[in-house]
Jmol script that loads the backbone (N, CA, C; Angstrom):
load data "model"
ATOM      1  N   UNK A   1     114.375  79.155 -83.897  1.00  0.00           N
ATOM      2  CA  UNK A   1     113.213  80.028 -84.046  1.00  0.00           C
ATOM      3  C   UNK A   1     112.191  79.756 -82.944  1.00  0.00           C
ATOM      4  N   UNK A   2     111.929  78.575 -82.497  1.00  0.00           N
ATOM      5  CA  UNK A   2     110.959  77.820 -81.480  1.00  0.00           C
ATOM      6  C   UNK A   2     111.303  78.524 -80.289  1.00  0.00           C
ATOM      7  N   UNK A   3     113.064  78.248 -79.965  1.00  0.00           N
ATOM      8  CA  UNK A   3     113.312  78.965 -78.833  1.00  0.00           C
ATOM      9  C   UNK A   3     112.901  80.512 -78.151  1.00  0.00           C
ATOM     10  N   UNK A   4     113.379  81.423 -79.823  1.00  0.00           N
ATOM     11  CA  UNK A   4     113.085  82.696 -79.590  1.00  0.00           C
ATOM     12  C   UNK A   4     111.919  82.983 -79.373  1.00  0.00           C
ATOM     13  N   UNK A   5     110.975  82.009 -79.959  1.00  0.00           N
ATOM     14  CA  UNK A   5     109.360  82.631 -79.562  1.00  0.00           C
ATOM     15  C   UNK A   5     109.026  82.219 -78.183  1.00  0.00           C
ATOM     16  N   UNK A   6     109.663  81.452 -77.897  1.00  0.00           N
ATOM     17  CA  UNK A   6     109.258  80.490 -76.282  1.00  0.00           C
ATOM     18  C   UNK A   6     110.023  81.862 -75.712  1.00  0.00           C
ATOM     19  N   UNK A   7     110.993  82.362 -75.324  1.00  0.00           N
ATOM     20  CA  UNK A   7     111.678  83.489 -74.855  1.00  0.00           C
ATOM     21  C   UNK A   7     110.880  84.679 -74.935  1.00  0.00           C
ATOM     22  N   UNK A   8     110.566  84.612 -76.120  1.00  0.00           N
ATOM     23  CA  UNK A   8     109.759  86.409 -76.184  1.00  0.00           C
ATOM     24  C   UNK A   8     108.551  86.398 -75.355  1.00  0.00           C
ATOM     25  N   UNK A   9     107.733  85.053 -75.678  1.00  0.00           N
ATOM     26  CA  UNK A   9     105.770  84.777 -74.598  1.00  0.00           C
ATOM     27  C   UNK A   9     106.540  84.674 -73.059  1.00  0.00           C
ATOM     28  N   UNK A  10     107.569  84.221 -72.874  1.00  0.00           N
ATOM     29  CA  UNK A  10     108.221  84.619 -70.878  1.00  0.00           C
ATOM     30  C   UNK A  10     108.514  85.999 -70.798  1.00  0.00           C
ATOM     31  N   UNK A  11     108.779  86.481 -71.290  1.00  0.00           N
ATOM     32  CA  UNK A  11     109.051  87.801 -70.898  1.00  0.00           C
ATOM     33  C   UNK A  11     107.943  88.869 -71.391  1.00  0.00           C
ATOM     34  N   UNK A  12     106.790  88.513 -72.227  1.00  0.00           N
ATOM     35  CA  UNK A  12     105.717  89.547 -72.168  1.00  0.00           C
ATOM     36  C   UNK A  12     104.999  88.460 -70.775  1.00  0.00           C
ATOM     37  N   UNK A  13     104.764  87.541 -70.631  1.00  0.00           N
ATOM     38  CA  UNK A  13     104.182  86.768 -69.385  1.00  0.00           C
ATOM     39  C   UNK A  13     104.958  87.488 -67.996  1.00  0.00           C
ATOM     40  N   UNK A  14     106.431  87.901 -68.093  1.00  0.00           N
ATOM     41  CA  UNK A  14     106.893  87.985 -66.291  1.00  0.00           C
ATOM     42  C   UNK A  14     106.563  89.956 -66.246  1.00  0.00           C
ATOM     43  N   UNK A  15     106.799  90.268 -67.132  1.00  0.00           N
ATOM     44  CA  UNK A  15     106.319  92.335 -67.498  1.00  0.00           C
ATOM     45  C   UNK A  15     104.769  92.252 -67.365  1.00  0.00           C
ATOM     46  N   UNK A  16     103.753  91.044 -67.841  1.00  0.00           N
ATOM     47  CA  UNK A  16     102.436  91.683 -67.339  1.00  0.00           C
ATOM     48  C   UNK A  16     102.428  90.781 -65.751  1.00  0.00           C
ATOM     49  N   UNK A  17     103.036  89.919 -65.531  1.00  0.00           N
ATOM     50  CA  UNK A  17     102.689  89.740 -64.208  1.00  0.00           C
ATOM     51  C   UNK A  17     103.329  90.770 -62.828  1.00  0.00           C
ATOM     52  N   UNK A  18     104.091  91.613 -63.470  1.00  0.00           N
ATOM     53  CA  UNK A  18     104.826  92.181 -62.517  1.00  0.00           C
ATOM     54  C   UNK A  18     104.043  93.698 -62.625  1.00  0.00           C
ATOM     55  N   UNK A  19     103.195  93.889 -63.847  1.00  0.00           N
ATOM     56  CA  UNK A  19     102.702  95.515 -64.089  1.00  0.00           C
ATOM     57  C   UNK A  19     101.609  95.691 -63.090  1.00  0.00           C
ATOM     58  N   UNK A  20     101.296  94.836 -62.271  1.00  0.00           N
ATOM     59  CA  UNK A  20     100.281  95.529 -61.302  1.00  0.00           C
ATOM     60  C   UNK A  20     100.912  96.104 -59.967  1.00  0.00           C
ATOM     61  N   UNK A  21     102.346  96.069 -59.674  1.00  0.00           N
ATOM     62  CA  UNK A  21     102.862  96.487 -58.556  1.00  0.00           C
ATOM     63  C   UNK A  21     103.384  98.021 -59.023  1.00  0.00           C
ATOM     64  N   UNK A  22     103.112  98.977 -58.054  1.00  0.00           N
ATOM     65  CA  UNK A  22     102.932 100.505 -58.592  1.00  0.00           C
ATOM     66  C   UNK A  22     104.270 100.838 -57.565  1.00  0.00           C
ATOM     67  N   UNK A  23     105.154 100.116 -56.888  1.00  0.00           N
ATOM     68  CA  UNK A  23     106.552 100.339 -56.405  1.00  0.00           C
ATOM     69  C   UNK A  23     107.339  98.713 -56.403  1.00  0.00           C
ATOM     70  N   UNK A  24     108.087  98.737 -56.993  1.00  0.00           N
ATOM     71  CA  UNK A  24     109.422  97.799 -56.602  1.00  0.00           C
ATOM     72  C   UNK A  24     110.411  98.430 -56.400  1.00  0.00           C
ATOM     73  N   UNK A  25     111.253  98.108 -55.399  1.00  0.00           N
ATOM     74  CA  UNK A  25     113.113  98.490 -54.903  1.00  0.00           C
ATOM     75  C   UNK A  25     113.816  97.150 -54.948  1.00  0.00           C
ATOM     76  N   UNK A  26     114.617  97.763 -55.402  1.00  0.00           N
ATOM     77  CA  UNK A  26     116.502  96.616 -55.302  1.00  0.00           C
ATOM     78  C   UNK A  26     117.258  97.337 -54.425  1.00  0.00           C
ATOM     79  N   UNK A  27     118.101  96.893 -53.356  1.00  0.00           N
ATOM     80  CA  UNK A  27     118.705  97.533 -52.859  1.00  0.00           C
ATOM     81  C   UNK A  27     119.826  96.728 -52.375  1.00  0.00           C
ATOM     82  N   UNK A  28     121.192  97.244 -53.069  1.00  0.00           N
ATOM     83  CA  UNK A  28     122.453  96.876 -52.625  1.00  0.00           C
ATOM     84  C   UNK A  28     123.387  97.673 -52.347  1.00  0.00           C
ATOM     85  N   UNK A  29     124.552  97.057 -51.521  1.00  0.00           N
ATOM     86  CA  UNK A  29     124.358  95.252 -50.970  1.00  0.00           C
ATOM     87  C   UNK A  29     123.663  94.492 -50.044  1.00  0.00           C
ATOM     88  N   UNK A  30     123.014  94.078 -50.125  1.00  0.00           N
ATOM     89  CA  UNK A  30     121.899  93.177 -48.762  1.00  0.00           C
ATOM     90  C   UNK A  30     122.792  93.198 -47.496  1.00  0.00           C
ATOM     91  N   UNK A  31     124.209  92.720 -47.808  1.00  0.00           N
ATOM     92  CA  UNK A  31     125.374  92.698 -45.987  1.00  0.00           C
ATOM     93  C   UNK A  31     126.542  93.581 -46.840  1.00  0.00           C
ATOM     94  N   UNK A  32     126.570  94.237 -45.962  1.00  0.00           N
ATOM     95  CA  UNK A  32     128.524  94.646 -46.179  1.00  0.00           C
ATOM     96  C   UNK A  32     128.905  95.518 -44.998  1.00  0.00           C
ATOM     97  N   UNK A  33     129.782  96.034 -45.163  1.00  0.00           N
ATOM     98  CA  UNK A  33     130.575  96.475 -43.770  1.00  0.00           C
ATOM     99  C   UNK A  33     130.605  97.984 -43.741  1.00  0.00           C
ATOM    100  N   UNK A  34     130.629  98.188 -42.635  1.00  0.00           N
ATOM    101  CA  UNK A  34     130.381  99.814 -42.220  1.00  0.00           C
ATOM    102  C   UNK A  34     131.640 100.378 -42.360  1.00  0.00           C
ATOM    103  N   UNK A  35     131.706 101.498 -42.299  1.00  0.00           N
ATOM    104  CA  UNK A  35     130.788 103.089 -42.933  1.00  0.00           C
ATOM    105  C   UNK A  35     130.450 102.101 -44.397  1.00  0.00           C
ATOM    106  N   UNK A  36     129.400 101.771 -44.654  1.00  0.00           N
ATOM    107  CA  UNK A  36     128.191 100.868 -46.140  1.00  0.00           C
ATOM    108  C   UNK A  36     127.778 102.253 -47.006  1.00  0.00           C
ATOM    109  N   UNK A  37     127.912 101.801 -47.881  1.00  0.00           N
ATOM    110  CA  UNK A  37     127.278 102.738 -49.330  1.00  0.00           C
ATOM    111  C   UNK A  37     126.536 101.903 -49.792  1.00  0.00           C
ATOM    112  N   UNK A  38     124.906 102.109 -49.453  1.00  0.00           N
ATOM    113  CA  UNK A  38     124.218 101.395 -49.797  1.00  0.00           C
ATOM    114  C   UNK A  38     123.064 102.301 -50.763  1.00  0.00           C
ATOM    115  N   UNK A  39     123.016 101.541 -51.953  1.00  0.00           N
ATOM    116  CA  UNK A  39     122.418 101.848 -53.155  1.00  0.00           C
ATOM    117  C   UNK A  39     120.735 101.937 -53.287  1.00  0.00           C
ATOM    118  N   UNK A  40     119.687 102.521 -53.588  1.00  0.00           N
ATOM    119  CA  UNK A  40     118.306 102.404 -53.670  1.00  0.00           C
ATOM    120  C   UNK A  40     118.044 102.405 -54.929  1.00  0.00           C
ATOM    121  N   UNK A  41     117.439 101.464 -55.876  1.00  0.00           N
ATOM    122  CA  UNK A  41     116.441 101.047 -56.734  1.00  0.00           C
ATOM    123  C   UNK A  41     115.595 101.539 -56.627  1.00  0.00           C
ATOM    124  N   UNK A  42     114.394 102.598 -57.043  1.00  0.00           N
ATOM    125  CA  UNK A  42     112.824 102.238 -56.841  1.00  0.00           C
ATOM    126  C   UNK A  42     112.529 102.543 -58.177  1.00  0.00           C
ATOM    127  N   UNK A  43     111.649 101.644 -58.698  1.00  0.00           N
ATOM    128  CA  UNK A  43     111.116 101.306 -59.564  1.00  0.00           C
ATOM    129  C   UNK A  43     109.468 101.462 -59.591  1.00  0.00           C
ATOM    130  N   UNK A  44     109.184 102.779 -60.176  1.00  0.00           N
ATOM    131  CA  UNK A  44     107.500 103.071 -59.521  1.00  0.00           C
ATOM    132  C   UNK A  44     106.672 103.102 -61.218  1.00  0.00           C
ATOM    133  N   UNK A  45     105.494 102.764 -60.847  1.00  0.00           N
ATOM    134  CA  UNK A  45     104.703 102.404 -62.081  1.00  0.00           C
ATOM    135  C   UNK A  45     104.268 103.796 -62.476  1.00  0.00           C
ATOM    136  N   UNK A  46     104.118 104.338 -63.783  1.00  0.00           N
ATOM    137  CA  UNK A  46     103.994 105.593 -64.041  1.00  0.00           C
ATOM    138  C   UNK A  46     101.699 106.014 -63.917  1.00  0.00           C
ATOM    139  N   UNK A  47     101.920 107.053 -63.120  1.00  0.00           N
ATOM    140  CA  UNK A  47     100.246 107.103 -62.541  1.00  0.00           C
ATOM    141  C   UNK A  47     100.261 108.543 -62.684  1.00  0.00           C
ATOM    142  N   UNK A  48      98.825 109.460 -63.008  1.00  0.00           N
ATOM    143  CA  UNK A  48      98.646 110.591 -63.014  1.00  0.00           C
ATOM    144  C   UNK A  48      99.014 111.318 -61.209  1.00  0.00           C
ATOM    145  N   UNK A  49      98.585 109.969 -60.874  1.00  0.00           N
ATOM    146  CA  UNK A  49      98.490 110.388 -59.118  1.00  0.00           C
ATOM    147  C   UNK A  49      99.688 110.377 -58.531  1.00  0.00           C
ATOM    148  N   UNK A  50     100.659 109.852 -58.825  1.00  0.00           N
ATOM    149  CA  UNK A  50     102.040 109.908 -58.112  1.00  0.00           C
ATOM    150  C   UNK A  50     102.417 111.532 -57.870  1.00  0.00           C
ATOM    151  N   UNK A  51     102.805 111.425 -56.636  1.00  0.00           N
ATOM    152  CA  UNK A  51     103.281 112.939 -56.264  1.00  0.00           C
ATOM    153  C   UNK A  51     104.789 112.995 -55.473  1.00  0.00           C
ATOM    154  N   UNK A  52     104.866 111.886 -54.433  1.00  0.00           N
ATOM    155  CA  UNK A  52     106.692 111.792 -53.675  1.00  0.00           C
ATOM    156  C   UNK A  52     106.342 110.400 -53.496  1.00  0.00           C
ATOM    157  N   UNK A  53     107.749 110.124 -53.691  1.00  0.00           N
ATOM    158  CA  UNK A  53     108.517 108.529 -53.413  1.00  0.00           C
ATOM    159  C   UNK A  53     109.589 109.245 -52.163  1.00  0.00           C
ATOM    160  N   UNK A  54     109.309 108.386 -51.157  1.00  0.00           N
ATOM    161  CA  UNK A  54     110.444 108.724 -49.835  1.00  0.00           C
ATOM    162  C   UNK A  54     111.000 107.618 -49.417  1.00  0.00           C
ATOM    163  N   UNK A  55     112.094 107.512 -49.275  1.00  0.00           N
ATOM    164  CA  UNK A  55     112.980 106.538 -49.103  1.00  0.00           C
ATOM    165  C   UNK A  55     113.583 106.447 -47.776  1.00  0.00           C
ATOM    166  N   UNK A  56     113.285 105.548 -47.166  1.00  0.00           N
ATOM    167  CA  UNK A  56     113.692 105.288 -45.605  1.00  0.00           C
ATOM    168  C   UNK A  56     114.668 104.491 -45.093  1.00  0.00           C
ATOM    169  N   UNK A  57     116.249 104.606 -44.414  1.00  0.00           N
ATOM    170  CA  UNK A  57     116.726 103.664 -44.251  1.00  0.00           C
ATOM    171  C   UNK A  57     116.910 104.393 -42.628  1.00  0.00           C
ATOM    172  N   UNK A  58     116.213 103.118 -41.602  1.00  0.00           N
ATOM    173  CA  UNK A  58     116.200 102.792 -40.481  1.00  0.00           C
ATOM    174  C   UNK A  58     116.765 101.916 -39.531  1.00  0.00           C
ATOM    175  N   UNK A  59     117.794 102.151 -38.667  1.00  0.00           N
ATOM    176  CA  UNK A  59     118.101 100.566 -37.884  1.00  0.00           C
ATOM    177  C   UNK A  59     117.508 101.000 -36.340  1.00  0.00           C
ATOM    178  N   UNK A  60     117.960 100.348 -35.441  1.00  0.00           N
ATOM    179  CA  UNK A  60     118.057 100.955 -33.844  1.00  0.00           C
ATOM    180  C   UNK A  60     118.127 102.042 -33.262  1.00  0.00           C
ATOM    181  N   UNK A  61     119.490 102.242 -34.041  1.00  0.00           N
ATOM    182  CA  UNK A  61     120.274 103.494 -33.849  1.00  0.00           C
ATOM    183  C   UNK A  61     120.515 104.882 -34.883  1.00  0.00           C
ATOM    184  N   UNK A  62     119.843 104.798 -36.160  1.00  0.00           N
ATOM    185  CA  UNK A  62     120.126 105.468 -37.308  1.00  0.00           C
ATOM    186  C   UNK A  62     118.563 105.681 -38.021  1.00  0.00           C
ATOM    187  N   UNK A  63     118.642 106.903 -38.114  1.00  0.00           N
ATOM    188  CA  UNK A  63     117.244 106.797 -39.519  1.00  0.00           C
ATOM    189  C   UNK A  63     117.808 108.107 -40.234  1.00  0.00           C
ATOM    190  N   UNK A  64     117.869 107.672 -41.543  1.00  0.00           N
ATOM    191  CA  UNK A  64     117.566 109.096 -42.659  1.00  0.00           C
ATOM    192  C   UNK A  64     116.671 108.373 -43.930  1.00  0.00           C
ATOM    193  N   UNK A  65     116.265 109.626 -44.036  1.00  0.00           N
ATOM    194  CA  UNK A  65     115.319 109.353 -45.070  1.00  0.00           C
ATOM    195  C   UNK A  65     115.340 110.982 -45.877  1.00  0.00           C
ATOM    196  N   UNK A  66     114.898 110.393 -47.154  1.00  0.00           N
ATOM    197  CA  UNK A  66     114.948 111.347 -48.139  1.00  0.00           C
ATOM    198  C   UNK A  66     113.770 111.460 -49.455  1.00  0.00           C
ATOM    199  N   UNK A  67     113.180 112.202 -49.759  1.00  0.00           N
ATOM    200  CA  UNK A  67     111.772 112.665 -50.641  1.00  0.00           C
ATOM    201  C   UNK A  67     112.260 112.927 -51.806  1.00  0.00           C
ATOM    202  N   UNK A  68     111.484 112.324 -53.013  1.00  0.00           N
ATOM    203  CA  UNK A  68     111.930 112.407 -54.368  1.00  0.00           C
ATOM    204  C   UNK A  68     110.303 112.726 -55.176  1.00  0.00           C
ATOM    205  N   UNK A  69     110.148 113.987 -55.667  1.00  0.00           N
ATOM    206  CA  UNK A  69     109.127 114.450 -55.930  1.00  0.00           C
ATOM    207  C   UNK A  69     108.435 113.580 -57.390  1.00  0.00           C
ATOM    208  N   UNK A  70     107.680 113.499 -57.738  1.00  0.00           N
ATOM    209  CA  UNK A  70     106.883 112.897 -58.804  1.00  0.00           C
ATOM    210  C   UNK A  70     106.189 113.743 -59.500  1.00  0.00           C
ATOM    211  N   UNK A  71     106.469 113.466 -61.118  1.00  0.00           N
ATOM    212  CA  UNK A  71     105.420 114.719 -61.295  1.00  0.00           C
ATOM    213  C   UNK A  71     104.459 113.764 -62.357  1.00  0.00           C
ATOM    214  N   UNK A  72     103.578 112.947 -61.302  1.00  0.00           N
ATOM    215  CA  UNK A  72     102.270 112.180 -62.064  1.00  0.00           C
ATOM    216  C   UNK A  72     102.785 111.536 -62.909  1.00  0.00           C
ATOM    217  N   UNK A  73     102.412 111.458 -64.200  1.00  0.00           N
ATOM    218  CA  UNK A  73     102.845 110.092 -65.401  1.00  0.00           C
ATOM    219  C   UNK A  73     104.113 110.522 -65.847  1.00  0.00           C
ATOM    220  N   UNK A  74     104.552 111.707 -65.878  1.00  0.00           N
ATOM    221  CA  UNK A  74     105.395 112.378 -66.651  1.00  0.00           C
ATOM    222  C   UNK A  74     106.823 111.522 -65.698  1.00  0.00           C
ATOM    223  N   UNK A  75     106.762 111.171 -64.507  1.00  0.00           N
ATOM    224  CA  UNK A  75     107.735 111.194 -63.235  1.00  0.00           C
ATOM    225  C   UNK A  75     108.837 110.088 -63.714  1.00  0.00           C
ATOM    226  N   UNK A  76     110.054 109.833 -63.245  1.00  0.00           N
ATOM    227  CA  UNK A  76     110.741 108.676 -63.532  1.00  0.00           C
ATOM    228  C   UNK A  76     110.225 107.507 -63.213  1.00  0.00           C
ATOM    229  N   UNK A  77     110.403 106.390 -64.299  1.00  0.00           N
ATOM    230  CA  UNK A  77     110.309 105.226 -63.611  1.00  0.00           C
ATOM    231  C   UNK A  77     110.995 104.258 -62.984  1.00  0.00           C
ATOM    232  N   UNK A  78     112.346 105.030 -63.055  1.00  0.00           N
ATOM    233  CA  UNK A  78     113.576 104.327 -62.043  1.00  0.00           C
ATOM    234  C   UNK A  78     114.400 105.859 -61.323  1.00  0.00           C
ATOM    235  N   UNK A  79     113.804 105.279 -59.609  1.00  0.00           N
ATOM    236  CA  UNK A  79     114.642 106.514 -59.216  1.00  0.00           C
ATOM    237  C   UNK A  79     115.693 106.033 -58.321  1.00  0.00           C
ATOM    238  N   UNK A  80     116.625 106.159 -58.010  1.00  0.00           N
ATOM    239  CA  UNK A  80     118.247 105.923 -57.719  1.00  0.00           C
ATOM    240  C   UNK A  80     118.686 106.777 -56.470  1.00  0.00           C
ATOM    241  N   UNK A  81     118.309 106.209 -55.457  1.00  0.00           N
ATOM    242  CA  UNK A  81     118.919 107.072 -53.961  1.00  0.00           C
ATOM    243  C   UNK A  81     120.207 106.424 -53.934  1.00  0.00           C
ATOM    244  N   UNK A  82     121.315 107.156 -53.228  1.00  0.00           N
ATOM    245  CA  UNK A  82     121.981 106.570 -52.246  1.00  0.00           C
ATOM    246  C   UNK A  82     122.457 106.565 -51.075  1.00  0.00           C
ATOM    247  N   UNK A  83     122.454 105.725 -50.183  1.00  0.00           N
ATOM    248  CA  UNK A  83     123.067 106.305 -48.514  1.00  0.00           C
ATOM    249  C   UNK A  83     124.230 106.221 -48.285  1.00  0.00           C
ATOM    250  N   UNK A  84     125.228 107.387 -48.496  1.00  0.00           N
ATOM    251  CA  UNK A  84     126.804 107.373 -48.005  1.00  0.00           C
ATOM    252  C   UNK A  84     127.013 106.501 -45.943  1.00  0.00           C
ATOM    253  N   UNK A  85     127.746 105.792 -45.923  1.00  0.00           N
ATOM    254  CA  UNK A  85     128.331 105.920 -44.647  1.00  0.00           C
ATOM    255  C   UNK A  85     127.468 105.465 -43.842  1.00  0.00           C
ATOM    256  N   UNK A  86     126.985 104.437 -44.297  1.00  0.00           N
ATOM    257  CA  UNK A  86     126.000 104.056 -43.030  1.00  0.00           C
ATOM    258  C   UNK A  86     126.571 103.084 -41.808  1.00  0.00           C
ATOM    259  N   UNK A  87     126.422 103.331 -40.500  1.00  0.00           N
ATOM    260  CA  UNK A  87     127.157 102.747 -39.522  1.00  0.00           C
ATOM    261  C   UNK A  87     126.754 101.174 -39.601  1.00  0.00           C
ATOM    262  N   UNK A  88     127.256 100.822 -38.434  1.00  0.00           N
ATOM    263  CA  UNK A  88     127.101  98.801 -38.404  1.00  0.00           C
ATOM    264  C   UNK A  88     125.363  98.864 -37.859  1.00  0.00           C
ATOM    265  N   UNK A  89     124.710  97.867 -38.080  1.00  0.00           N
ATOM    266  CA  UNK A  89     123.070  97.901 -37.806  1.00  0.00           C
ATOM    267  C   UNK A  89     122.150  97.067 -38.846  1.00  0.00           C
ATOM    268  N   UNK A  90     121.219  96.951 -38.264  1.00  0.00           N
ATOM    269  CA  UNK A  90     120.468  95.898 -39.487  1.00  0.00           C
ATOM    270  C   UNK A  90     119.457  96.980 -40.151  1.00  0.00           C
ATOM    271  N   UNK A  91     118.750  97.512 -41.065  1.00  0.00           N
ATOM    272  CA  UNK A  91     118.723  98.315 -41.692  1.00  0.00           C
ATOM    273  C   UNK A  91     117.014  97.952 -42.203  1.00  0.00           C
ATOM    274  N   UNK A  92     115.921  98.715 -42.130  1.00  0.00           N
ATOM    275  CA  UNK A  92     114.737  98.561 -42.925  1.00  0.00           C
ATOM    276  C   UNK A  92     114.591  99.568 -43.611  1.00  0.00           C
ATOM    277  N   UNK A  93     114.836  99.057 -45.403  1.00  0.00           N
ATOM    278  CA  UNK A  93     114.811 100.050 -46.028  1.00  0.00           C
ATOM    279  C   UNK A  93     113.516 100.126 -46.909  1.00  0.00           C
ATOM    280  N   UNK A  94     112.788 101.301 -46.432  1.00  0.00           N
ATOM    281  CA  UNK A  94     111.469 101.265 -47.146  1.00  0.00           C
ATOM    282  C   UNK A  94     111.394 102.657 -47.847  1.00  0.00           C
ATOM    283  N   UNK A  95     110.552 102.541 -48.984  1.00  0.00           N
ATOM    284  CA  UNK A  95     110.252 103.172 -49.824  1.00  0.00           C
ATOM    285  C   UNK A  95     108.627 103.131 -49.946  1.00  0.00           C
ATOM    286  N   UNK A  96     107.888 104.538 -49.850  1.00  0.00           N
ATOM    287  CA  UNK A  96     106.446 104.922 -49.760  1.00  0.00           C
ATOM    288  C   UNK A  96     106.215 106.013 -51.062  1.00  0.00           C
ATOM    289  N   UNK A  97     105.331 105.089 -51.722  1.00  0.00           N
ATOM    290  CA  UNK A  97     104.858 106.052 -52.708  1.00  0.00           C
ATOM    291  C   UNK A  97     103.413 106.727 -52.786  1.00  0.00           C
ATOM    292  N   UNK A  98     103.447 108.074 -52.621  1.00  0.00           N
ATOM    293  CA  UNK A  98     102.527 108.906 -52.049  1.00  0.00           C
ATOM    294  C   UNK A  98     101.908 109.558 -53.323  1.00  0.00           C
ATOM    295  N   UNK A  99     100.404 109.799 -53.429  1.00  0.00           N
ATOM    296  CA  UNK A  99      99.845 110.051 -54.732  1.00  0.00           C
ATOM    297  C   UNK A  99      98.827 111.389 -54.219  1.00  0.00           C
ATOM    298  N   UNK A 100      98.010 111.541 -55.135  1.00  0.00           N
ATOM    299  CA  UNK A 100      96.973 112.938 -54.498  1.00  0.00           C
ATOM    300  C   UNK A 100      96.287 112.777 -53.285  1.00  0.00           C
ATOM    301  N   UNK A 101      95.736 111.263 -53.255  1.00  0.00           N
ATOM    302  CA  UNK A 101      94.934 110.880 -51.916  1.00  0.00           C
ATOM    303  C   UNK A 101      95.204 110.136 -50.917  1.00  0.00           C
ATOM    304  N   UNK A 102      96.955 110.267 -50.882  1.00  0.00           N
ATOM    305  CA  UNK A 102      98.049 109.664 -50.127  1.00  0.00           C
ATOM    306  C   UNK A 102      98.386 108.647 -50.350  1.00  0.00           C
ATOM    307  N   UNK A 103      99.077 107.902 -49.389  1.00  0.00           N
ATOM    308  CA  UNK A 103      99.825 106.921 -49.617  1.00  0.00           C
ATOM    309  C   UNK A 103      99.037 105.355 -50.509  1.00  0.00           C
ATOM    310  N   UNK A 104      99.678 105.111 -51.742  1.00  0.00           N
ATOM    311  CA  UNK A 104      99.164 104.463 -52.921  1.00  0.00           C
ATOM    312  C   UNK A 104     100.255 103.033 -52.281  1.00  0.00           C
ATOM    313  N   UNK A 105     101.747 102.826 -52.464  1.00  0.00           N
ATOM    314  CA  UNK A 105     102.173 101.636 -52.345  1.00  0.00           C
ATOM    315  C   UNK A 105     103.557 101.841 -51.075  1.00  0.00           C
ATOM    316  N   UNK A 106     103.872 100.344 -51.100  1.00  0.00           N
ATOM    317  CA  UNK A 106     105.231 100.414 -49.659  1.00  0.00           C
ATOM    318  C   UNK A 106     105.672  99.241 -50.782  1.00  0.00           C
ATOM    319  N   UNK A 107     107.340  99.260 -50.373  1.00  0.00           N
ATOM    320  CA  UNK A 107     108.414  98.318 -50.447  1.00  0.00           C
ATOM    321  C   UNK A 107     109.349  98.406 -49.530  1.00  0.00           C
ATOM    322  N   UNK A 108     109.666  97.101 -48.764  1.00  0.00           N
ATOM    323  CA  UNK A 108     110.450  96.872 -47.780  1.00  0.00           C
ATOM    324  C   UNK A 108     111.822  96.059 -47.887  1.00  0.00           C
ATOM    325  N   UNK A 109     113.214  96.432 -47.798  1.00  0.00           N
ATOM    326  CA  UNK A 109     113.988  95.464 -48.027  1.00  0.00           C
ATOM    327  C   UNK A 109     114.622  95.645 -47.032  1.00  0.00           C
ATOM    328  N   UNK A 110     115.547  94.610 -46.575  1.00  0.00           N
ATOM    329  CA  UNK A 110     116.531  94.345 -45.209  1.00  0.00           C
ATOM    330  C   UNK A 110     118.378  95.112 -45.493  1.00  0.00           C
ATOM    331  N   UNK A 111     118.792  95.386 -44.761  1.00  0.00           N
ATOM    332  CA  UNK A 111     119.916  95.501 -45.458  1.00  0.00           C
ATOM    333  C   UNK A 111     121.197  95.497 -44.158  1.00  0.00           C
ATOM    334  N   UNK A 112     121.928  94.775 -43.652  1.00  0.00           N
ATOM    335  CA  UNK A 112     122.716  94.228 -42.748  1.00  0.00           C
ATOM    336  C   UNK A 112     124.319  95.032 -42.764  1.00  0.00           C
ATOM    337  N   UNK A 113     124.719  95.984 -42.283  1.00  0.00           N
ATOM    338  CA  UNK A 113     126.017  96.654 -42.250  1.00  0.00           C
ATOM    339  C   UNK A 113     126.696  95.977 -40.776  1.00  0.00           C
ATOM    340  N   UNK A 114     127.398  95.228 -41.215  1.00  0.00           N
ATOM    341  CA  UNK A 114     128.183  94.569 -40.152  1.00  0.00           C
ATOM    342  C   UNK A 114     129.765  95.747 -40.036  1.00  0.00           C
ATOM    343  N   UNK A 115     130.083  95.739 -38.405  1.00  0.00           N
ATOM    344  CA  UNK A 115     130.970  96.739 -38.228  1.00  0.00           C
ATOM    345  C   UNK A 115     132.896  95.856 -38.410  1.00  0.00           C
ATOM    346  N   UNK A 116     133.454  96.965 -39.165  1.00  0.00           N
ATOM    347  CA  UNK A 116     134.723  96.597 -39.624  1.00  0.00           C
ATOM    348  C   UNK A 116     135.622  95.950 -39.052  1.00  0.00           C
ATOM    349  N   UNK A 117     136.409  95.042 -39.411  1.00  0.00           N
ATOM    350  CA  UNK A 117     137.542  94.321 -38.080  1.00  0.00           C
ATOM    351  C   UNK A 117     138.459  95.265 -38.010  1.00  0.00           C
ATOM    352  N   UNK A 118     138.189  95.258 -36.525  1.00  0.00           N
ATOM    353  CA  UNK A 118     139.223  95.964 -35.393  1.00  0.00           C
ATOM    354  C   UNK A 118     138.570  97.258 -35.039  1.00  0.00           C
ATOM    355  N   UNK A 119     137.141  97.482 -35.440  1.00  0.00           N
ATOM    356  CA  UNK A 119     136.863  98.941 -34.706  1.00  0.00           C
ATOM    357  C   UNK A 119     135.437  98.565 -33.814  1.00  0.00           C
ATOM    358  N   UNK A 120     135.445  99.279 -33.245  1.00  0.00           N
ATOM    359  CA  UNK A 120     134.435  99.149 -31.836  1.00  0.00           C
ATOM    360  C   UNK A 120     133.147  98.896 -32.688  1.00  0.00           C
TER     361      UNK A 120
END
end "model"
wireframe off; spacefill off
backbone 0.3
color backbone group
C-alpha cells in the first residue's frame, strides 16, 4: 500500500513538473539507415491560442516540412507526423508551435540517417 502511494505522489510530481512546457516531441529512431522512416511525436499543451504545429526535418542537403492546423483547446494533444525515405544526413528536427500572436513554443531533436552498405 506504502509503495502504491509513493508511485501515485511521482507521477502527479513528474505531470505537474512537465505541464508548463506547451510543446514536447519524441522522435524515432535517433540513427538508422537511409531511405529512414522517421516518426514525429509532438505533444502540445492544449491553449485557446494554438493555431499550427509545423514540423521540420532539415539536414545539408534535404528540408521538408509539413503544417498541422490547431483548432485552440479543442486541437490534439498528440500529433503524429511521419517522414517516408529520408536520405543519409544528420537531421534537425524541429517542431514550432504557432498561436494567434505567433510563435508560442520550439522543440528540437537530432536525428542521424547513416547511408546503406554498398550504396554511394
Amino acid at each position: 500500500m506504502r509503495t502504491a502511494i509513493i508511485l501515485c505522489c511521482l507521477t502527479v510530481c513528474a505531470d505537474t513538473l512537465n505541464a508548463s512546457e506547451r510543446l514536447t516531441m519524441k522522435v524515432s529512431p535517433a540513427i538508422t539507415v537511409a531511405p529512414a522512416f522517421v516518426r514525429v511525436q509532438a505533444i502540445v499543451e492544449r491553449d485557446a491560442s494554438n493555431r499550427l504545429l509545423r514540423i521540420i526535418a532539415e539536414s545539408d542537403t534535404f528540408y521538408r516540412s509539413s503544417d498541422i492546423q490547431l483548432d485552440g483547446a479543442s486541437g490534439p494533444l498528440v500529433s503524429v507526423l511521419e517522414f517516408p525515405s529520408l536520405p543519409s544526413g544528420t537531421y534537425q528536427v524541429t517542431g514550432i508551435l504557432v498561436g494567434t500572436s505567433g510563435r508560442r513554443a520550439a522543440a528540437t531533436k537530432v536525428v542521424r540517417v547513416q547511408s546503406s552498405p554498398g550504396l554511394p
